[in-house]
DONU-248931 format. One line per 10 residues: their letters; for each residue y, x, z of N, C-alpha, C, CB. Coordinates in Angstrom, 1 decimal, padded with zeros to 4 digits, m for minus. Glycine has a CB too. Layout:
BEGIN
A> Y,X,Z,Y,X,Z,Y,X,Z,Y,X,Z  ...
This chain:
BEGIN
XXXXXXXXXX> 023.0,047.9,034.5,024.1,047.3,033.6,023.5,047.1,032.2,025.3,048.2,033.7  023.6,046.2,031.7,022.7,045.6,030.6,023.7,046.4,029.2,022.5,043.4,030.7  023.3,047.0,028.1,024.0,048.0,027.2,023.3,046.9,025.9,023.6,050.0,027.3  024.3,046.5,024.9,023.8,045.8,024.1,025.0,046.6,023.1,023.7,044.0,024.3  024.4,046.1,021.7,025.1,046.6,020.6,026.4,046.1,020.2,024.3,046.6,019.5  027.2,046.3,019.2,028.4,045.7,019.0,028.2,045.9,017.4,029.7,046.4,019.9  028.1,044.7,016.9,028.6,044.2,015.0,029.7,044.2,014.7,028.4,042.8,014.5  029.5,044.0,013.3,031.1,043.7,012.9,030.1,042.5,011.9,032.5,045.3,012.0  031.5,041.7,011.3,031.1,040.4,010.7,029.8,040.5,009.4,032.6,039.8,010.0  030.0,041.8,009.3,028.9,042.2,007.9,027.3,042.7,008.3,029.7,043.7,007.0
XXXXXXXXXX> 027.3,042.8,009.6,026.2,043.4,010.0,025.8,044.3,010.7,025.7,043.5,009.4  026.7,045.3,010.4,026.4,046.9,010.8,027.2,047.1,012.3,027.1,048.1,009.4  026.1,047.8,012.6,026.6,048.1,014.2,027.9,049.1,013.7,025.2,049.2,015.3  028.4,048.7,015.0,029.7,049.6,015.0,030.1,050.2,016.3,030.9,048.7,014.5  029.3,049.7,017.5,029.4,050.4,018.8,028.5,049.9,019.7,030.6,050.3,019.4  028.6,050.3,020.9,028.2,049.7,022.2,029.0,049.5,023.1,027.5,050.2,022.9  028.3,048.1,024.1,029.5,047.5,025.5,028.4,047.7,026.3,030.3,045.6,025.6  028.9,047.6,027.4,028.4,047.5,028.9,028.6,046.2,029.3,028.9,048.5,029.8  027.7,045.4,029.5,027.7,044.2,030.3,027.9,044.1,031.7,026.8,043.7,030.1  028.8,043.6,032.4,028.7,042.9,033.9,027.7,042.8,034.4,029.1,041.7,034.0
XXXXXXXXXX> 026.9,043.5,035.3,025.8,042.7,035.9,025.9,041.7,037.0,025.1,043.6,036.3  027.3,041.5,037.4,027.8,040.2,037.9,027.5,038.7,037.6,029.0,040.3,037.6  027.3,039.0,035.6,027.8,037.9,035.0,026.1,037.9,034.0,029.6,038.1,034.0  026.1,038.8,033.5,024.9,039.1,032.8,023.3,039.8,033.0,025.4,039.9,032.1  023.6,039.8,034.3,022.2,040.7,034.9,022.1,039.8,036.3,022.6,042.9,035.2  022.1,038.5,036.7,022.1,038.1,037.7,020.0,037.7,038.0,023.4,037.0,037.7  019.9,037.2,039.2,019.0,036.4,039.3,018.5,034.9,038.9,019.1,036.4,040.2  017.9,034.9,037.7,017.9,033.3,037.1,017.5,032.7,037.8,017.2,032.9,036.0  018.5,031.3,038.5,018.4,030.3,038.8,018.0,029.3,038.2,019.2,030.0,039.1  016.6,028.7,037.9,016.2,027.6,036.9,016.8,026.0,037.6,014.2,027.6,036.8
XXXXXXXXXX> 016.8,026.7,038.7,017.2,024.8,039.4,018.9,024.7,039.5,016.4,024.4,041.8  019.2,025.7,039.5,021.3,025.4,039.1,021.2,025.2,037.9,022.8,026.9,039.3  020.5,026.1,036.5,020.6,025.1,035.4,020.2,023.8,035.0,020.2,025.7,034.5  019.2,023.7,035.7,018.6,022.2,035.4,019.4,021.2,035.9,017.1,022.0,035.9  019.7,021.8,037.1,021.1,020.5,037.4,022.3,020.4,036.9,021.6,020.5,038.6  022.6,021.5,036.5,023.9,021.2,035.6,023.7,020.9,034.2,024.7,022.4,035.5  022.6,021.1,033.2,022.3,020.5,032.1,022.1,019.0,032.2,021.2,021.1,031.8  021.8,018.6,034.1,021.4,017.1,034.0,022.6,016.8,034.5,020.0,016.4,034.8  023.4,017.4,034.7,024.7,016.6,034.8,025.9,016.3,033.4,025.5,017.5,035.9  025.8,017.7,032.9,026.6,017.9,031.6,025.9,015.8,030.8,025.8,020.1,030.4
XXXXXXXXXX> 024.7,016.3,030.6,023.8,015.2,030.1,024.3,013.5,030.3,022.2,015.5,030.9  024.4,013.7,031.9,024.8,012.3,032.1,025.8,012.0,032.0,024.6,011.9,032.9  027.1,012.9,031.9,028.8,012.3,032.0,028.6,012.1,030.3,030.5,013.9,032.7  027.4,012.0,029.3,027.9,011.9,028.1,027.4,010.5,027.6,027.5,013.2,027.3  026.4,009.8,029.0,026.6,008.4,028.9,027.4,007.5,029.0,026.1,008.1,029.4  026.9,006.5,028.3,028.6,005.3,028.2,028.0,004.8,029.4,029.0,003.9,026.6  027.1,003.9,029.3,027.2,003.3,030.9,027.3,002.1,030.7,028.4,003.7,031.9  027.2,001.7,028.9,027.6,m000.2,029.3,026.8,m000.8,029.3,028.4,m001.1,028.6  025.7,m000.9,029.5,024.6,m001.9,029.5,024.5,m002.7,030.0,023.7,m001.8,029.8  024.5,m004.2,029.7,024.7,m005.1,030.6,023.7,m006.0,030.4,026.0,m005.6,030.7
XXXXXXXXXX> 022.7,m006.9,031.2,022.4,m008.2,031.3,022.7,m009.2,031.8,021.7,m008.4,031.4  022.5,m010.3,032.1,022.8,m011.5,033.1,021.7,m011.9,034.0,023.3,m012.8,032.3  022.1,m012.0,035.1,021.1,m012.4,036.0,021.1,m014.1,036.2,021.5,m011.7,037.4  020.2,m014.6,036.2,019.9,m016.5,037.0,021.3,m016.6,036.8,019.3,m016.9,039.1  022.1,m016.0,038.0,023.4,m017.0,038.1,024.3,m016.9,037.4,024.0,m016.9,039.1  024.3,m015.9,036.0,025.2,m015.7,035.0,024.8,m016.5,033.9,025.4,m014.4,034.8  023.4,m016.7,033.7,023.1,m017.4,032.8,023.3,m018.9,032.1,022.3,m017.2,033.0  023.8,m019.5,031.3,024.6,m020.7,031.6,023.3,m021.9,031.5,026.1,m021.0,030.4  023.1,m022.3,032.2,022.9,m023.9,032.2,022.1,m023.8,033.3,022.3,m024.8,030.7  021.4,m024.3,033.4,019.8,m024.6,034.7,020.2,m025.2,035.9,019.0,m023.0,035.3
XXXXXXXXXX> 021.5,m025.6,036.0,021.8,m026.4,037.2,021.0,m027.3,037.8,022.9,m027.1,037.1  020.1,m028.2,037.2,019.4,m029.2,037.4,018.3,m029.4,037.5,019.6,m029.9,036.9  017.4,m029.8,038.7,016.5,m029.3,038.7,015.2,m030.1,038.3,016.6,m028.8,039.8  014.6,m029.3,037.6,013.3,m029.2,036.2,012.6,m030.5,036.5,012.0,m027.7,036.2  012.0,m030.5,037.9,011.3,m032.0,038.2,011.1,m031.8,039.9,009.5,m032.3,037.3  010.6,m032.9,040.1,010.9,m033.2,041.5,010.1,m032.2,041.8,010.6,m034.7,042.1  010.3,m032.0,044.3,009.4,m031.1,044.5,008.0,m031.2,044.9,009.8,m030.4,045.2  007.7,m032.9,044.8,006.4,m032.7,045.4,005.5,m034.1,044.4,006.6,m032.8,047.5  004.3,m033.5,044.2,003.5,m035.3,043.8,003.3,m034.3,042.4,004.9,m037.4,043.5  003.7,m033.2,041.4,003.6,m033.2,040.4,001.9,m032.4,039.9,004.9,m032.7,039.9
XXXXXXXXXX> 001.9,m031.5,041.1,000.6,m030.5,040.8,001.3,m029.2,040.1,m000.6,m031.2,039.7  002.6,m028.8,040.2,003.2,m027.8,039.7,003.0,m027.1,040.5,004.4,m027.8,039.3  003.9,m025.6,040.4,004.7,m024.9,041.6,006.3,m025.4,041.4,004.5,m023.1,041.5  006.6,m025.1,042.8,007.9,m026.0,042.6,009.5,m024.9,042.0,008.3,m026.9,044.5  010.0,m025.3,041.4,011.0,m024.8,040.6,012.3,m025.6,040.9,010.5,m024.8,039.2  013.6,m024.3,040.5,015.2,m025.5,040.5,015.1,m025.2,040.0,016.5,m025.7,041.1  015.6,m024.4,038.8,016.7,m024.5,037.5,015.8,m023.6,036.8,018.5,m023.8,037.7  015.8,m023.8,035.2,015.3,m023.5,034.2,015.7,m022.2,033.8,015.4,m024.5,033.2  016.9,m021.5,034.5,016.8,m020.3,034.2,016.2,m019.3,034.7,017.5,m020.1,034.2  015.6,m019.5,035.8,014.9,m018.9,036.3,014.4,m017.6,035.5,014.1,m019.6,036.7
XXXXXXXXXX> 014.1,m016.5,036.2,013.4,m015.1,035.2,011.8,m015.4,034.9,013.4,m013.3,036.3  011.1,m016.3,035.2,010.1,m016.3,034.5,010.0,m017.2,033.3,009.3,m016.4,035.1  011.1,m018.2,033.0,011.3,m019.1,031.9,011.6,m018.5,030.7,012.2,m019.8,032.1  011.5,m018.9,029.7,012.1,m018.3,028.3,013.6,m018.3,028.6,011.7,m019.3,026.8  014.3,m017.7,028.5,015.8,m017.6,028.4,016.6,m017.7,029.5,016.2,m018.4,027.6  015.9,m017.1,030.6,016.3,m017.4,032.1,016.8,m015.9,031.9,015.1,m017.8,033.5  017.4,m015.8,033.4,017.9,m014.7,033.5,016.8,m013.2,033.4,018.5,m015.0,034.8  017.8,m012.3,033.9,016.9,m011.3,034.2,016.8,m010.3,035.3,016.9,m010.7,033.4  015.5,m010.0,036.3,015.5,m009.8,037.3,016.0,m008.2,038.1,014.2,m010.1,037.4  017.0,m008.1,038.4,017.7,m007.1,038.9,018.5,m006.1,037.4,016.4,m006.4,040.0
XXXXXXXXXX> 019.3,m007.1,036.5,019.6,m006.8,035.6,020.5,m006.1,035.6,019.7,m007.5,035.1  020.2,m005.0,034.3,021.2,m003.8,034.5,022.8,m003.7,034.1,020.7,m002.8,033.8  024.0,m003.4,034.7,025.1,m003.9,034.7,025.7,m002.4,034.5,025.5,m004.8,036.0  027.6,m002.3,034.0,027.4,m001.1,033.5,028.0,m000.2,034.8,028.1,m000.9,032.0  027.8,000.9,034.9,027.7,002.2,035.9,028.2,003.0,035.2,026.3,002.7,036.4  028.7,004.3,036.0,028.7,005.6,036.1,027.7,006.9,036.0,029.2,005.7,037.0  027.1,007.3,035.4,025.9,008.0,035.4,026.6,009.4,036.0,025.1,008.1,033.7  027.5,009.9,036.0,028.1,011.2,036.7,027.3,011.8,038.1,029.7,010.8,037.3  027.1,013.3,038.1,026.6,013.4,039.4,027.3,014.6,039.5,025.1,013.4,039.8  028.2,014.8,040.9,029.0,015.5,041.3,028.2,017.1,041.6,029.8,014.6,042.4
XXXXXXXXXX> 029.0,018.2,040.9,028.0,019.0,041.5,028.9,020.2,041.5,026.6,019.2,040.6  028.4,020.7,042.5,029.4,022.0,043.7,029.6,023.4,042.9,028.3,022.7,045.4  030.7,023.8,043.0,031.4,025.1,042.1,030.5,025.5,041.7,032.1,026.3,042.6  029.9,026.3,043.0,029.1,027.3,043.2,027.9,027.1,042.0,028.6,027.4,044.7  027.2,026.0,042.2,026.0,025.8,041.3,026.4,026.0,039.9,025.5,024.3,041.6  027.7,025.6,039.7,028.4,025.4,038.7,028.0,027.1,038.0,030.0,024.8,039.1  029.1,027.6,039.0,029.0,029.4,038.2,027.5,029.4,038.6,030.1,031.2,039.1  026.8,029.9,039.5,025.4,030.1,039.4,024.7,029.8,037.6,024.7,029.1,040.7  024.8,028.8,037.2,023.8,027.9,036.4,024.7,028.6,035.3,023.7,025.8,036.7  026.2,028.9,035.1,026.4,029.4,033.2,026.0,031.4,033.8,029.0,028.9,032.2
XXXXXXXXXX> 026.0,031.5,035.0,025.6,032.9,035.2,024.2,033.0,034.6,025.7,033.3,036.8  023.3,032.5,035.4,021.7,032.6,035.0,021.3,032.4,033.4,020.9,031.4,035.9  022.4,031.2,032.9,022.1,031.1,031.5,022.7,032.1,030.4,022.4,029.9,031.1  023.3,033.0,030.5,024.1,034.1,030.1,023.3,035.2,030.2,025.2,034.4,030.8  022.5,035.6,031.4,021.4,036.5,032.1,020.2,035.9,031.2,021.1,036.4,034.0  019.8,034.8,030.8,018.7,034.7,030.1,018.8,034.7,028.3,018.2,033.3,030.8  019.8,035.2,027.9,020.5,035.0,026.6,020.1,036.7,026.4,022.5,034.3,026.7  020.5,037.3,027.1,020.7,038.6,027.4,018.7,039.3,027.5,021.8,038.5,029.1  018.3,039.0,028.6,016.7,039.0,029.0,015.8,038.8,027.3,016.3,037.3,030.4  016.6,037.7,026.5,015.8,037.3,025.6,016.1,037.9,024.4,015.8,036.2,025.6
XXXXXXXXXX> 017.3,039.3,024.4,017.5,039.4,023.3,018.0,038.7,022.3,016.8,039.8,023.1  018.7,037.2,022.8,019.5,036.0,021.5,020.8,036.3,021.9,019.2,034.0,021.6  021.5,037.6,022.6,023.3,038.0,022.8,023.5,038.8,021.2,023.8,039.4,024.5  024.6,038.5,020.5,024.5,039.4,019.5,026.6,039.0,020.3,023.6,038.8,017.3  027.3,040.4,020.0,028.4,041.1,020.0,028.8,041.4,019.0,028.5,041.9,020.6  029.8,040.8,018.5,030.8,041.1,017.6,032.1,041.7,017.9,031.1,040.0,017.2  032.7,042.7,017.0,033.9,043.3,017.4,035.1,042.4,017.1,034.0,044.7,016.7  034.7,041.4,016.2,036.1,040.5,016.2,035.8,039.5,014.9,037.9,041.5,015.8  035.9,038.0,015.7,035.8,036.7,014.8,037.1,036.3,014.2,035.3,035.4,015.6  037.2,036.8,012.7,038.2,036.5,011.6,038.2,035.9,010.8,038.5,037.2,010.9
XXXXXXXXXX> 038.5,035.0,009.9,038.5,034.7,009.0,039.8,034.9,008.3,038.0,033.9,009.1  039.9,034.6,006.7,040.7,034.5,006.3,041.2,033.2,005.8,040.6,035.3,005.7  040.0,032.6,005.3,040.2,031.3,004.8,039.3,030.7,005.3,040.1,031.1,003.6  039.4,029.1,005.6,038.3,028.2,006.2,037.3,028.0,005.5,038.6,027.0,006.7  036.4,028.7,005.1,035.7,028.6,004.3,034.3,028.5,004.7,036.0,029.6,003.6  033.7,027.9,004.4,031.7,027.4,005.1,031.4,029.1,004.6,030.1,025.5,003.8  031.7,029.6,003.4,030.5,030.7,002.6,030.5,032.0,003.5,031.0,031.2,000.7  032.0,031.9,003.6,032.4,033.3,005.0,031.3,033.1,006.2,034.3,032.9,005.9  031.4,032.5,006.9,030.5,032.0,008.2,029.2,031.8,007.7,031.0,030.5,008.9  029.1,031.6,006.9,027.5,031.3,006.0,026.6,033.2,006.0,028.0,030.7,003.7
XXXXXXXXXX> 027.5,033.5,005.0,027.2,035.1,005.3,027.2,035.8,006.3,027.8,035.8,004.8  028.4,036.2,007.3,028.0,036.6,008.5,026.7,035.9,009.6,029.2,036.7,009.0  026.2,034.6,009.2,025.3,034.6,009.8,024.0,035.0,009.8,025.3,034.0,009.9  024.0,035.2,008.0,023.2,036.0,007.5,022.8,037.1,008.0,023.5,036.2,006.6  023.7,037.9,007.9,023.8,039.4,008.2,023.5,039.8,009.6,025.0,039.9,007.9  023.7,038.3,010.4,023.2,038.7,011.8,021.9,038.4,012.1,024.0,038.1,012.8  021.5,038.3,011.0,019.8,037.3,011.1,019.7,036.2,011.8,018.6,038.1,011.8  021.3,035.1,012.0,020.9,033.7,013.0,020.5,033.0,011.7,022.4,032.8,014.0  019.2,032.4,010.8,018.8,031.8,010.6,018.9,029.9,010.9,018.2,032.6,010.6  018.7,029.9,012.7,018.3,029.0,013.2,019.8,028.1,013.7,017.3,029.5,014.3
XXXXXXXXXX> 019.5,027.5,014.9,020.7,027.3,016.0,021.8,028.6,016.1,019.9,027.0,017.5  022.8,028.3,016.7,024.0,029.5,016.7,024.8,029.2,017.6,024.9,029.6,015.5  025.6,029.6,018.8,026.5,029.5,019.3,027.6,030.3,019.0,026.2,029.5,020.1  028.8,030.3,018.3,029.7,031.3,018.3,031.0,031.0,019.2,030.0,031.6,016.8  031.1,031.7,019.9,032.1,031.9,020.8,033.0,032.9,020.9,031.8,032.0,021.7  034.5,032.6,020.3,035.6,033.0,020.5,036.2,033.0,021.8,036.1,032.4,019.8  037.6,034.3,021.9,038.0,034.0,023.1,039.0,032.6,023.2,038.7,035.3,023.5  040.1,032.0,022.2,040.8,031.3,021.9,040.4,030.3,021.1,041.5,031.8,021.8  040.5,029.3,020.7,040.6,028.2,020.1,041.0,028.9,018.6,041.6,027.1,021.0  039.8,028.4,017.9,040.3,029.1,016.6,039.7,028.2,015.6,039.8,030.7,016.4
XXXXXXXXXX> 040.6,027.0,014.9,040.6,026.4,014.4,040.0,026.5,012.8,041.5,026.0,014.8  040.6,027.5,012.7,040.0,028.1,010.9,038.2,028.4,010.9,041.1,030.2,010.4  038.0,028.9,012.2,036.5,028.9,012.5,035.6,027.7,012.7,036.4,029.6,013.6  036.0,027.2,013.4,035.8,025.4,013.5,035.3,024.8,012.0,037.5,024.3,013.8  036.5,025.0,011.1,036.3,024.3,010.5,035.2,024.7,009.3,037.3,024.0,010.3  035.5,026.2,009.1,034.7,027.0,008.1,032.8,026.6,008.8,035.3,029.1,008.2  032.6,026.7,010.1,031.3,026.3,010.8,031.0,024.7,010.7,031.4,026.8,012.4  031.7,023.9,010.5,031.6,022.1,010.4,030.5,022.0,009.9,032.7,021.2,009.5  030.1,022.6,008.1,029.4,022.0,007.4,027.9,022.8,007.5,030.1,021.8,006.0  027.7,023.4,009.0,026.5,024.6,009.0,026.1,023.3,009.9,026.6,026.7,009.6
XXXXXXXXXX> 024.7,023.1,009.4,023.5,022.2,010.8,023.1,023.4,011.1,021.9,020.9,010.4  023.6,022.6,012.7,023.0,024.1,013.9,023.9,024.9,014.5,022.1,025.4,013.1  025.1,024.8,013.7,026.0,025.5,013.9,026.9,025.2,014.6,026.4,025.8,013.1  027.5,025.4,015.9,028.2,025.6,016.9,029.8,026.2,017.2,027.4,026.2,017.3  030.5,026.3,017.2,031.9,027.0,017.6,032.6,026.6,019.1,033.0,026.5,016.4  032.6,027.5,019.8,033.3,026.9,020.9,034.1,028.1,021.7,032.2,026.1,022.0  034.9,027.9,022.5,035.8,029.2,023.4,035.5,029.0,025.0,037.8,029.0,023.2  036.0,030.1,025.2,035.7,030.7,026.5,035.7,029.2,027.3,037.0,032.1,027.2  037.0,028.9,027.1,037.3,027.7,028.2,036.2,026.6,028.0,038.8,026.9,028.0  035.8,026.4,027.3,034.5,025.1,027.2,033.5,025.6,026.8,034.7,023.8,026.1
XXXXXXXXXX> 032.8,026.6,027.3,031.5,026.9,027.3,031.4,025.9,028.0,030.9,028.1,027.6  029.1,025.7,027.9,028.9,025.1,029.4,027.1,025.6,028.9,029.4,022.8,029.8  026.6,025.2,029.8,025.1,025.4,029.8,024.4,024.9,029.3,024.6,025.3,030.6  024.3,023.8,029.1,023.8,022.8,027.7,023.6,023.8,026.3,025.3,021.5,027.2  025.3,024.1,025.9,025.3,024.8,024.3,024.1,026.4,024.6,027.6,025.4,023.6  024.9,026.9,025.4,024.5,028.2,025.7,022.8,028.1,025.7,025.2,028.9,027.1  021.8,027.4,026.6,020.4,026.9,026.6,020.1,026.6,024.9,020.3,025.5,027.7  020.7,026.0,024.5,020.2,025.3,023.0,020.3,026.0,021.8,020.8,024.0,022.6  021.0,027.3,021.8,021.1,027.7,021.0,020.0,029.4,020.3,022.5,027.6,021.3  019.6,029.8,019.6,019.0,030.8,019.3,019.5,032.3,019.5,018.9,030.6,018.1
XXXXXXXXXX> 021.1,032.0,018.9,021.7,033.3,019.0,023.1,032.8,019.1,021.4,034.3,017.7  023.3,033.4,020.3,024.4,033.5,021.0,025.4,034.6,020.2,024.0,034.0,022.4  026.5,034.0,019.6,027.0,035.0,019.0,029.0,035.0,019.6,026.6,034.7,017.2  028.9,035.9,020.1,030.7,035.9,020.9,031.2,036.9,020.8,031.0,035.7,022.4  032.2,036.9,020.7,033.2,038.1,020.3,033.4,038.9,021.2,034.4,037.8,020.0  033.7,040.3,020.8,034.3,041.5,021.8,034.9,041.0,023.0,035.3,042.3,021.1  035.9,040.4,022.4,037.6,040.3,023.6,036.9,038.5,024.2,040.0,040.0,022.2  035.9,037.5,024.0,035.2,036.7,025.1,034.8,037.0,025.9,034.5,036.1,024.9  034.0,038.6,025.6,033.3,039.2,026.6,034.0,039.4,028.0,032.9,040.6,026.1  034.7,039.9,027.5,035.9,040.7,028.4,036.3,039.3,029.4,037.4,041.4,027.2
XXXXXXXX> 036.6,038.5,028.5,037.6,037.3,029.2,036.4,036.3,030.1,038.6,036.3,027.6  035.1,036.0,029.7,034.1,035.9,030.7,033.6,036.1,032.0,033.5,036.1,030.3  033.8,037.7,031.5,033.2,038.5,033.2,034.7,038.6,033.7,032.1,040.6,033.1  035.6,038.0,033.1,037.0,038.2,034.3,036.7,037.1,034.8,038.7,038.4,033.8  036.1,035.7,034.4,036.3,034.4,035.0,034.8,034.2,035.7,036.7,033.0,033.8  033.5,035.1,035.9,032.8,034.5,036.2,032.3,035.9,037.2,032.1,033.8,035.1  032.5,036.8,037.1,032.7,038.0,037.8,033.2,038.0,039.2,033.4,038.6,037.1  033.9,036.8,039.2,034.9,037.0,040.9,033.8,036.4,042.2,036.7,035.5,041.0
């Protein structure tokens, strides 16, 4: 059972938790994350790309010159895909990039990436994400003090808007809650930083 420290917003330890080894000590799956990173990835394409093929292209009805006597190769219509301004050959139209992918992989892939957060020493525990005012300098300092220099993930248990906003103006900087984690943020970030009571509310949803 993995034992990590517990902060408070200023720096200084203030306890220890016991981690889930359900949730935090599993077997890293590299191929559930990689498929769910390449899924998260693709539902965030638009999908509209479009060209026109020969038969969308307007004009070329008529055909260029007769088929036989000239010494050409024989051709109908000037739009053709090897003409200047002909169509284009098996042109791309817009789609769905989505790829459907099974619970299971689902928990597997934010399990393993939680276990590798953890393995790598980038989990930092907080006893409780406060603020008083939405302020960048507040969030500025406690990141300090936690030594996240770099990338950040901070995770709350609830939706906490005053945090949001005080984190807006940090590059690198991250805010998100239990309910919309995903494997993407958690992979990209340096230091995983989440609160006491997320903890808790994690290994109740990923634990079963």
């Amino acid at each position: 059972m993995p034992n990590v420290k517990v902060f408070n917003m200023q720096g200084a330890e203030v306890g220890q938790i016991d981690l889930a080894d359900e949730v935090f000590a599993v077997d890293v799956h590299v191929s559930a994350m990689h498929t769910m990173v390449r899924a998260i990835l693709n539902a965030k394409r638009q999908g509209t790309q479009s060209a026109k093929t020969r038969t969308e292209v307007r004009g070329g009805g008529r055909k260029i010159y007769r088929q036989k006597g000239t010494g050409n190769a024989r051709h109908h219509g000037r739009r053709a895909p090897q003409f200047t301004h002909g169509g284009v050959v098996f042109a791309p139209k817009p789609r769905s990039y989505r790829i459907n992918v099974p619970k299971a992989i689902r928990r597997l892939a934010m399990k393993s990436a939680l276990t590798c957060k953890v393995n790598d020493s980038e989990i930092v525990v907080l006893d409780k994400i406060e603020l008083q005012e939405a302020k960048t300098k507040f969030v500025a300092q406690m990141l300090k003090a936690l030594g996240s220099e770099k990338k950040a993930l901070i995770v709350t248990k609830d939706p906490e808007a005053m945090v949001v906003r005080a984190a807006n103006n940090i590059p690198g900087v991250k805010v998100a809650h239990v309910g919309c984690l995903n494997v993407v943020d958690i992979l990209n970030c340096d230091k995983f930083i989440i609160a006491q009571d997320a903890v808790k509310q994690v290994e109740e949803v990923y634990a079963q």
